[in-house]
C-alpha positions in Angstrom: -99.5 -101.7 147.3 -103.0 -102.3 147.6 -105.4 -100.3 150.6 -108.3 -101.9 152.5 -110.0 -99.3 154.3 -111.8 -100.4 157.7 -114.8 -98.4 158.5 -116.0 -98.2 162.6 -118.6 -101.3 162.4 -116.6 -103.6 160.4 -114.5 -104.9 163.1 -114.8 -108.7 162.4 -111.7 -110.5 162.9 -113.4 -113.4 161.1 -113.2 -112.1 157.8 -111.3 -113.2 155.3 -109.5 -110.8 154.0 -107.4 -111.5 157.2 -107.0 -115.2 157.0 -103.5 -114.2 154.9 -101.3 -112.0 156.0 -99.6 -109.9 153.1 -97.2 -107.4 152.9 -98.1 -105.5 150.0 -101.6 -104.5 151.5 -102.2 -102.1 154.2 -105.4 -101.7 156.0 -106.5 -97.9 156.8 -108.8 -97.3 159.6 -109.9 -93.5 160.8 -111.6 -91.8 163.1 -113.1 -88.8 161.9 -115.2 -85.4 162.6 -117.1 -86.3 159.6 -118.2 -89.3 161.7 -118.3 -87.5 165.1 -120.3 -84.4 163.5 -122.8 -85.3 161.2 -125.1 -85.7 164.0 -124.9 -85.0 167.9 -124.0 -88.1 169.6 -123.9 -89.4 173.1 -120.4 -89.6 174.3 -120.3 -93.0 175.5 -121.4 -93.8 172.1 -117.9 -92.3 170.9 -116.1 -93.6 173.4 -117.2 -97.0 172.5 -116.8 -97.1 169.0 -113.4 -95.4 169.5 -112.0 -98.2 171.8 -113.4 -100.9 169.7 -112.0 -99.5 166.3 -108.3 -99.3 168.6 -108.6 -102.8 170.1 -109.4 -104.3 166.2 -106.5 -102.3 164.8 -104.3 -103.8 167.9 -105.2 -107.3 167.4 -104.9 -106.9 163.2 -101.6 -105.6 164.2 -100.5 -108.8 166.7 -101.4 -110.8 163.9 -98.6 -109.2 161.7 -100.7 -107.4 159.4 -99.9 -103.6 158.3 -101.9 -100.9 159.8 -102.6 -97.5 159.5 -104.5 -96.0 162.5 -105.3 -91.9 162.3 -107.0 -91.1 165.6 -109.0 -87.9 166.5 -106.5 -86.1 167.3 -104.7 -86.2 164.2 -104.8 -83.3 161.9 -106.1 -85.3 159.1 -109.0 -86.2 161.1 -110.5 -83.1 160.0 -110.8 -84.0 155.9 -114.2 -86.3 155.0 -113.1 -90.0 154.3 -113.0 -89.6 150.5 -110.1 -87.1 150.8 -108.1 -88.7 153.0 -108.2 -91.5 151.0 -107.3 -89.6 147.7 -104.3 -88.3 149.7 -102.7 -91.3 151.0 -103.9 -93.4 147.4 -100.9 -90.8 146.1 -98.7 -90.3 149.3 -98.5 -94.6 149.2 -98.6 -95.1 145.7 -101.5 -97.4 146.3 -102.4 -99.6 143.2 -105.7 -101.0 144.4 -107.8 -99.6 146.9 -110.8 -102.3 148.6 -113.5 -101.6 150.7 -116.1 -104.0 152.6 -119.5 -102.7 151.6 -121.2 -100.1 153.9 -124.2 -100.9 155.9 -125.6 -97.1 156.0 -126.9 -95.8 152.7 -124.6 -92.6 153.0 -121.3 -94.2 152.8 -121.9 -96.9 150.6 -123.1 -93.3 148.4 -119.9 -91.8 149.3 -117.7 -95.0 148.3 -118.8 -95.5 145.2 -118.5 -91.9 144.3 -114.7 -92.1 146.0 -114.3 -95.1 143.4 -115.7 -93.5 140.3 -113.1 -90.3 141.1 -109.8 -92.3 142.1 -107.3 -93.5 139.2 -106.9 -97.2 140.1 -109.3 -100.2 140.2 -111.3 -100.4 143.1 -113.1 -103.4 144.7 -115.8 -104.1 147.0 -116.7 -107.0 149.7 -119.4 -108.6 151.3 -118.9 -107.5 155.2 -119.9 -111.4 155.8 -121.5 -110.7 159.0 -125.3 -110.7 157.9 -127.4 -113.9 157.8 -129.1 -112.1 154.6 -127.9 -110.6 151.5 -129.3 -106.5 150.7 -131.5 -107.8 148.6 -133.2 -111.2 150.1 -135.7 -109.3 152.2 -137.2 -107.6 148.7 -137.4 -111.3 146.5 -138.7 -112.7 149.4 -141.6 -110.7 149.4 -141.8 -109.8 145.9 -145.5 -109.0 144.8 -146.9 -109.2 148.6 -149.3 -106.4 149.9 -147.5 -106.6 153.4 -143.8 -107.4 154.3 -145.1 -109.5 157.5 -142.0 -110.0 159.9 -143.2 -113.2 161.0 -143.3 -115.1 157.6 -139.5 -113.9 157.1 -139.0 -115.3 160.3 -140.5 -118.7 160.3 -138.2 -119.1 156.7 -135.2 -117.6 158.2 -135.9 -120.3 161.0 -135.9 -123.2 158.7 -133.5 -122.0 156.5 -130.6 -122.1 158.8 -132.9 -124.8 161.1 -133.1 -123.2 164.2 -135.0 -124.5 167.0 -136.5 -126.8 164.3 -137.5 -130.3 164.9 -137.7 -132.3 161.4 -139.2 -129.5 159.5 -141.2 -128.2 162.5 -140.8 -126.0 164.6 -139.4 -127.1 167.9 -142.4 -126.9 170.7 -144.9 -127.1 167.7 -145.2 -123.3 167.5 -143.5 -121.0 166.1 -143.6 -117.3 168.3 -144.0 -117.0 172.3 -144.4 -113.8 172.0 -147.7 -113.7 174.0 -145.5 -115.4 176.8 -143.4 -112.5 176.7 -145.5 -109.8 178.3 -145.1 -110.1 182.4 -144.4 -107.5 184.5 -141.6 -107.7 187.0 -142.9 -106.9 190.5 -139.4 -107.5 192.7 -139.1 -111.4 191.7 -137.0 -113.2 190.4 -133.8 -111.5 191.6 -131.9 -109.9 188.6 -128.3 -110.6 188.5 -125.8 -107.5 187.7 -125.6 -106.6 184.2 -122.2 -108.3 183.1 -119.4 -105.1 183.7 -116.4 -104.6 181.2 -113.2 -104.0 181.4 -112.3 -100.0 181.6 -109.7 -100.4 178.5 -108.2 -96.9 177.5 -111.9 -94.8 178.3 -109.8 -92.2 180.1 -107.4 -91.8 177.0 -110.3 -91.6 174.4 -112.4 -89.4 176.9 -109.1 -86.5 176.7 -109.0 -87.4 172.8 -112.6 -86.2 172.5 -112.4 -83.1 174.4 -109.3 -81.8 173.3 -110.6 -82.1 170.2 -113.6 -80.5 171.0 -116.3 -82.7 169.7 -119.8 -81.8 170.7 -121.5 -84.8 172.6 -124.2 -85.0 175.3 -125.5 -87.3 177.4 -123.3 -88.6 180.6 -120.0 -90.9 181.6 -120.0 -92.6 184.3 -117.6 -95.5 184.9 -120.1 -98.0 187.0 -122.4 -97.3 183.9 -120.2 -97.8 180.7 -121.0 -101.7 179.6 -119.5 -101.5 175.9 -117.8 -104.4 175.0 -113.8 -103.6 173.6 -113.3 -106.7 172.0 -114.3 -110.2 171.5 -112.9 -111.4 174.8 -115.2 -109.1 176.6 -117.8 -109.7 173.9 -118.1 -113.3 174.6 -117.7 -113.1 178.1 -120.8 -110.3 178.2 -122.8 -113.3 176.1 -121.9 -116.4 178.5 -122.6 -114.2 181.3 -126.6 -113.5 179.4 -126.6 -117.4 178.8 -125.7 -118.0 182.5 -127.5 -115.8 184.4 -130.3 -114.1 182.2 -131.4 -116.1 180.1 -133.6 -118.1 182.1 -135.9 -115.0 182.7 -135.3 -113.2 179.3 -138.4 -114.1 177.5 -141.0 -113.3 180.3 -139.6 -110.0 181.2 -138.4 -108.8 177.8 -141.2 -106.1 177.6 -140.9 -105.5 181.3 -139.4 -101.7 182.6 -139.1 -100.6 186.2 -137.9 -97.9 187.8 -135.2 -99.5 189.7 -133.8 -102.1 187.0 -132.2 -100.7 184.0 -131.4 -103.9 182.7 -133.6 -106.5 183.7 -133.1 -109.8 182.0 -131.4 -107.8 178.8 -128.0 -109.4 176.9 -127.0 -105.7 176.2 -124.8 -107.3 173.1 -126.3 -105.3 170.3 -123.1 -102.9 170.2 -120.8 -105.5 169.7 -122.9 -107.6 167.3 -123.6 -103.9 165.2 -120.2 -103.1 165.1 -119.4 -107.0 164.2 -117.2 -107.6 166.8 -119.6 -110.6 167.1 -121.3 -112.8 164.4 -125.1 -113.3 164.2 -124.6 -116.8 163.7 -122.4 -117.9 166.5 -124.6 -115.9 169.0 -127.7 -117.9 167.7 -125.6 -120.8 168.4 -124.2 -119.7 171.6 -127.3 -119.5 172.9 -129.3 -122.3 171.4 -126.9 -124.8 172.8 -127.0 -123.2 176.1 -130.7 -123.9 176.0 -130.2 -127.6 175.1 -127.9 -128.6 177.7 -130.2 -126.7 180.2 -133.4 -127.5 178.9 -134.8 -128.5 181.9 -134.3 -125.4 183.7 -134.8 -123.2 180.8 -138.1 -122.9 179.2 -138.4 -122.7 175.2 -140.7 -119.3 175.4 -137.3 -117.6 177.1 -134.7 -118.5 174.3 -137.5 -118.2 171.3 -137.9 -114.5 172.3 -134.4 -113.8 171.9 -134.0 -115.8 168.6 -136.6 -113.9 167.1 -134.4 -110.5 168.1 -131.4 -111.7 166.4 -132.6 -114.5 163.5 -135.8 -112.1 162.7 -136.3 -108.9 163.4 -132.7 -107.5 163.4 -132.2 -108.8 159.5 -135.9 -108.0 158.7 -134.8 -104.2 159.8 -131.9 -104.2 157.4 -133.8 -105.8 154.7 -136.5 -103.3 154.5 -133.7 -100.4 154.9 -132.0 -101.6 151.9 -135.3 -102.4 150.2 -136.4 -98.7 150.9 -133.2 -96.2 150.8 -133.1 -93.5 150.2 -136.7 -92.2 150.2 -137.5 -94.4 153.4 -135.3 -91.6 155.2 -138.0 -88.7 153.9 -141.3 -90.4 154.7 -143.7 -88.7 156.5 -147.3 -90.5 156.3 -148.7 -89.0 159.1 -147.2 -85.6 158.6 -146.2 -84.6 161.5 -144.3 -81.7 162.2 -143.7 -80.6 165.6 -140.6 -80.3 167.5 -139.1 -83.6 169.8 -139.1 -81.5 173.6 -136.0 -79.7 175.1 -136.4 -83.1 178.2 -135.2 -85.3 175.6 -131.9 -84.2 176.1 -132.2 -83.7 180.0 -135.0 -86.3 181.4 -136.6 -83.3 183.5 -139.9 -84.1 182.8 -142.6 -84.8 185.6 -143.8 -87.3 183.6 -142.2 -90.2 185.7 -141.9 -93.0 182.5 -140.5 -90.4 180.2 -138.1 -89.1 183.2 -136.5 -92.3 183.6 -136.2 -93.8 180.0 -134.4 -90.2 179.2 -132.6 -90.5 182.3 -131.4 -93.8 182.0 -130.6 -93.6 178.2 -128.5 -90.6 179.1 -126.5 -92.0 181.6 -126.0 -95.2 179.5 -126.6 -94.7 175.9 -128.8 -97.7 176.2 -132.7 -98.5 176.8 -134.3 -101.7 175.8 -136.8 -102.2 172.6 -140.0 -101.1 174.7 -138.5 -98.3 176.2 -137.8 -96.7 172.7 -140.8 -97.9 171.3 -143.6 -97.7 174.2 -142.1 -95.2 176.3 -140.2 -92.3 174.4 -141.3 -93.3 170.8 -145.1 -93.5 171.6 -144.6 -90.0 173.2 -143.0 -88.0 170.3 -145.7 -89.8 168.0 -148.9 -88.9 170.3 -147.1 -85.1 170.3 -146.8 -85.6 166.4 -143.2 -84.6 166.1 -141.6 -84.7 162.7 -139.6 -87.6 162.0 -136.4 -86.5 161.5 -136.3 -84.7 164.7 -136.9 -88.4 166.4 -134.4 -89.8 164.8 -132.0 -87.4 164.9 -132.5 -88.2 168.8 -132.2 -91.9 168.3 -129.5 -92.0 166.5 -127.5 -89.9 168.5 -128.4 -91.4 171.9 -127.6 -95.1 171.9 -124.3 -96.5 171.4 -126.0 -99.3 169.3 -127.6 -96.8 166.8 -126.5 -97.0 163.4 -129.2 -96.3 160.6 -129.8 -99.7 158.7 -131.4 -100.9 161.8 -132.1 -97.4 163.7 -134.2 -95.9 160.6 -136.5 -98.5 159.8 -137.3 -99.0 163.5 -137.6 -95.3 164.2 -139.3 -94.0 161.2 -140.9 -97.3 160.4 -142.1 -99.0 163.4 -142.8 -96.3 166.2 -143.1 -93.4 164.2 -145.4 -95.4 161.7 -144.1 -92.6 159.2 -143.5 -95.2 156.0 -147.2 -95.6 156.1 -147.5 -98.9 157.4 -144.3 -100.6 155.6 -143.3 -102.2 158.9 -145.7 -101.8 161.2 -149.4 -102.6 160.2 -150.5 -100.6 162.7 -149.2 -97.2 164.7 -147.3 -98.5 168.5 -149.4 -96.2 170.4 -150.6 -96.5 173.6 -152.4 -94.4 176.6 -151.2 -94.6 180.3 -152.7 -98.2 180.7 -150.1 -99.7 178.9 -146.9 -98.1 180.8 -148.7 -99.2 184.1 -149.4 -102.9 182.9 -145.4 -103.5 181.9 -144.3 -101.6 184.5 -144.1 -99.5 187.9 -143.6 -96.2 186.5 -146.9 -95.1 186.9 -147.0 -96.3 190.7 -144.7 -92.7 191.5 -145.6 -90.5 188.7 -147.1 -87.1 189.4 -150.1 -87.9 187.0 -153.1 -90.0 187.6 -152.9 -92.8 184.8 -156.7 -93.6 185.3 -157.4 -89.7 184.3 -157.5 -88.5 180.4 -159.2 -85.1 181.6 -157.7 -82.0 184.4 -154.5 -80.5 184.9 -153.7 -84.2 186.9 -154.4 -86.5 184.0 -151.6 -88.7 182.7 -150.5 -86.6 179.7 -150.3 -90.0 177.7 -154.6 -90.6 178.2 -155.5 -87.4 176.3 -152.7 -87.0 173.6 -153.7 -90.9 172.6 -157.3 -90.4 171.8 -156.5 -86.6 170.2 -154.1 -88.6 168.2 -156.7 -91.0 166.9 -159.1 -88.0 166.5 -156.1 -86.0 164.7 -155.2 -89.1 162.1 -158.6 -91.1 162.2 -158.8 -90.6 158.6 -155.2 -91.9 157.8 -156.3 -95.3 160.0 -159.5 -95.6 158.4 -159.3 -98.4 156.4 -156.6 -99.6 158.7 -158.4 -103.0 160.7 -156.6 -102.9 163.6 -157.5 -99.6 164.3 -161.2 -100.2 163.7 -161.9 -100.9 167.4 -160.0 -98.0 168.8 -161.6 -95.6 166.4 -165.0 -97.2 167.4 -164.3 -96.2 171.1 -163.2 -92.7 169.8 -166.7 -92.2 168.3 -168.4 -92.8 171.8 -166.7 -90.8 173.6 -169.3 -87.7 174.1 -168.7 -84.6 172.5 -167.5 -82.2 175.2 -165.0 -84.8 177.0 -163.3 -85.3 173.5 -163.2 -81.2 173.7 -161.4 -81.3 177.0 -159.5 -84.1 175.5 -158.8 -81.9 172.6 -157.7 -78.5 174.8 -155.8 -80.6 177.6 -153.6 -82.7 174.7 -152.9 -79.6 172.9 -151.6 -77.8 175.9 -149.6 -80.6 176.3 -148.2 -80.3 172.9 -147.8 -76.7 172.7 -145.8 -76.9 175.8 -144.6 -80.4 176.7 -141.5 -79.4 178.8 -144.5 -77.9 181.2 -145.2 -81.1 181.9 
């Protein structure tokens, strides 16, 4: 009898080891503490993984292959992966036990210790879900100073001739990203973020309790939009093609206080846990755009492209590239504590307030959001890294570390030194109040750096550059900020100085 083990983000139905159905292999699937426990994570993130993982062993099953399901609440849940499988290897006289390959660093470590301690061949397999291979990302730029995201881009682009034209790209450039920087002020009308079905939530939410697993953030029904399977999966992509994407490259940077959403696909839980394929959402969406190009502009379906085709295999390429020291980097060394309002949103600060909020009520934010809004802030406070991505990690239901680390540690915490990011993503109040309306009903005065009414952002930005000035200063993009540092005169960057540090020492004060 030979086992396949299924780990929580491997739930592609389109692999092959399911294309022939066989009765001498049995496919294992768990759900586990040491899952649930090695970190603290938001319960909808749970709860979505959990009734994903049950809907793929359901529809394995209906396809008349054998399946093994141990849910929470079993006792065995309890053991770490390796031991259960040692104990069912010799309950089920398994002869060869097979595993896809692992996309976090810790359990592809785990595996292959599992395989080196077990008394029967072992195999592994390619997840097939990536567009890359582990190691494409580090040939690709072998012997170049800087791993630039947009020459991976552009090749990924003609490699699998997307939006190409013969050899060019289509539109005769390459990024819109500078037409993706507009601030929603009210129009166009959003459409409702595509809802769901409520599958077995109520089940899974007992499950979880009863067995006591620590969790925080909030469920709400009229908030969960986790996809179950590739039914709803699709039907949450058609709906973004239909309705969003017409708008999704002007207002992808865009935050308000009364849109969650905005113009947002929110697929990136069912494409990390594979329920849908890279490819066929590129192509989903590409030949929506050409059937409707006359309604939808290039700049809106480029932005998105360059999510899924670019940045989200650049992300695991440099995590593979850089495991395991990229998880101990600390260029900047920082050391402080991430504040107790991370985990509750009360904070008068009105953009921190409602990021936390929000992200605690859905286990979701959007890319500037993380990076602009509640990123920025833990690096202007100069927390240590692993407290901010402990947080990340744990918060959204999308998190898993090939793609949380290196954009956590790497691009808003610039902690890898500059590996992915050529510059720190830091900003003062200005920036919050260009993409969005935040500032418009904050307590704080955005236009203020100095006095107790100053937006906390303005002083802890230019104490930063003060703080790390030497770290930056052969860094060229900061060369014009640091200039503007210099003239500021010596007793404002003082008050500067006592005002951010009162914000750090006590940042739940404010």
């Amino acid at each position: 009898m030979k086992l396949r083990l299924i780990l929580g983000d491997q739930l592609n139905l389109d692999h092959s080891w399911y294309k022939v159905k066989d009765q001498n292999t049995v496919y294992v699937i768990y759900e586990l503490r040491q899952e649930t426990d090695y970190i603290l994570h938001h319960i909808q993130k749970i709860v979505a993984f959990f009734s994903a993982m049950r809907a793929f062993a359901k529809a394995l099953k209906s396809q008349g292959h054998q399946v093994m399901y141990f849910d929470i609440g079993s006792e065995i849940s309890k053991n770490s992966l390796s031991e259960n499988i040692k104990n069912l290897i010799t309950e089920k006289s398994i002869s060869k036990f097979e595993y896809q390959l692992p996309d976090e660093y810790r359990l592809d470590d785990q595996l292959k210790k599992l395989c080196g301690e077990i008394n029967i061949p072992s195999q592994s397999f390619d997840s097939e879900h990536f567009l890359t291979e582990r190691e494409d990302l580090k040939s690709f730029f072998e012997g170049k100073k800087q791993l630039i995201m947009e020459f991976f881009y552009r090749n990924m682009r003609k490699k699998y001739d997307i939006l190409m034209d013969h050899g060019q790209p289509l539109g005769g450039q390459w990024n819109f990203d500078k037409n993706n920087r507009k601030k929603w002020k009210g129009t166009p009308i959003i459409p409702n973020a595509y809802k769901t079905g409520i599958g077995s939530q109520s089940e899974i939410l007992s499950a979880i309790q009863k067995a006591r697993i620590k969790t925080f953030g909030n469920y709400h029904q009229e908030h969960y939009l986790f996809p179950t399977d590739r039914k709803e999966a699709f039907a949450q992509l058609e709906y973004f093609c239909n309705n969003l994407l017409v708008h999704f490259g002007d207002y992808q940077d865009a935050m308000h206080n009364e849109q969650r959403n905005l113009f947002h696909s929110r697929i990136s839980f069912a494409l990390n846990v594979k329920i849908l394929h890279p490819k066929e959402v590129i192509e989903t969406v590409v030949n929506h755009y050409y059937k409707n190009s006359r309604v939808i502009e290039l700049s809106q379906v480029e932005g998105f492209i360059r999510q899924i085709l670019g940045w989200r295999e650049y992300m695991r390429g440099i995590y593979w590239r850089e495991m395991p020291g990229y998880k101990s980097n600390n260029k900047l060394d920082n050391y402080n504590k991430l504040p107790d309002f991370y985990w509750t949103g009360g904070t008068k600060m009105n953009c921190l307030h409602k990021s936390i909020s929000d992200s605690l009520d859905t286990a979701y934010a959007h890319h500037i959001q993380r990076l602009m809004i509640t990123g920025n802030f833990a690096l202007l406070i100069q927390c240590h890294p692993d407290e901010v991505d402990a947080w990340y990690l744990g918060v959204y239901a999308d998190a898993i570390e090939w793609v949380q680390l290196p954009n956590t540690r790497g691009m808003s915490q610039w902690a890898d030194g500059g590996i992915v990011a050529t510059k720190p993503y830091v900003s003062s109040g200005s920036y919050i109040h260009k993409m969005s309306n935040y500032c418009e009903s904050c307590t704080y005065d955005r236009t203020k750096r100095i006095g107790e009414n100053a937006c906390p952002f303005n002083s802890l930005y230019w104490n930063f550059l003060e703080d790390k000035k030497t770290h930056f200063s052969k860094n060229n993009r900061m060369a014009m900020m640091l200039r503007l540092l210099d003239k500021i005169p010596a007793l404002e960057k003082q008050e500067i100085k006592e005002r951010a540090l009162s914000i750090i020492q006590n940042p739940d004060g404010y």
